[in-house]
Phi, psi and omega in degrees: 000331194263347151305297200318297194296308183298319188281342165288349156263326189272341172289352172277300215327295188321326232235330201285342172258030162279204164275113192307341199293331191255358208203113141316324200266318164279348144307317140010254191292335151302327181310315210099163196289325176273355174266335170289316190279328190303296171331273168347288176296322187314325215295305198284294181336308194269353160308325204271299173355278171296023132256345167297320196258032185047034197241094208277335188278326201286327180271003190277325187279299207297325201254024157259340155306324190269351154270349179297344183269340162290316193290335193293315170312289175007276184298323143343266231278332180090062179236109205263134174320319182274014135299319181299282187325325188287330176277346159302297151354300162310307181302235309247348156283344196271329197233353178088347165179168195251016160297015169225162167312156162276115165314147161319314197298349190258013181268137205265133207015057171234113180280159179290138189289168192264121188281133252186117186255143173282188173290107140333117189233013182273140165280112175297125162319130172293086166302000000 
């Protein structure tokens, strides 16, 4: 798999100053961190969505989406996949195997980011 995900990162790299006009992916990424995310997140809806509904092809589908729109952040962010892989690593040593999460509490000098409520978009009723 982490073949598969490095030529898919190296193929955004490759892909990312073309003409957006021609390239889904450089358009993306000209979009901007919030529309990659919006993406992003849309793709893991419908991931959880077909696995709720018990639809294994449908996440099979959803969840190649959903990595192509991380790796798209990835590249956004300047983030290379054997960054990812090396902290997996780091986990899988840390715990003796790698099924598990990182407790929060043990990550070491990363404070918790501040949750940011989006843009409201309902209208107050008028008294």
């Amino acid at each position: 798999m982490t073949d598969s995900v490095a030529r898919l990162y190296d193929a955004v790299i490759a892909i990312r100053d073309t003409n957006p006009e021609k390239s889904r992916t450089a358009r993306l990424l000209r979009a901007g961190p919030a529309k990659m995310a919006k993406k992003l997140a849309e793709e893991a809806v419908e991931v959880v969505i077909d696995a709720l509904h018990g639809q294994p092809e449908a996440v099979v589908r959803e969840s190649a989406d959903l990595l192509y729109n991380l790796v798209v952040l990835w590249v956004h962010a300047g983030v290379h996949p054997d960054d990812v892989w090396a902290e997996m690593q780091r986990r899988e040593q840390m715990f003796g195997g790698i099924a598990e999460k990182l407790p929060k509490d043990l990550v070491q000098g990363a404070s918790r980011r501040k949750v940011v409520a989006l843009e409201s978009r309902r209208v107050r009723k008028r008294r």
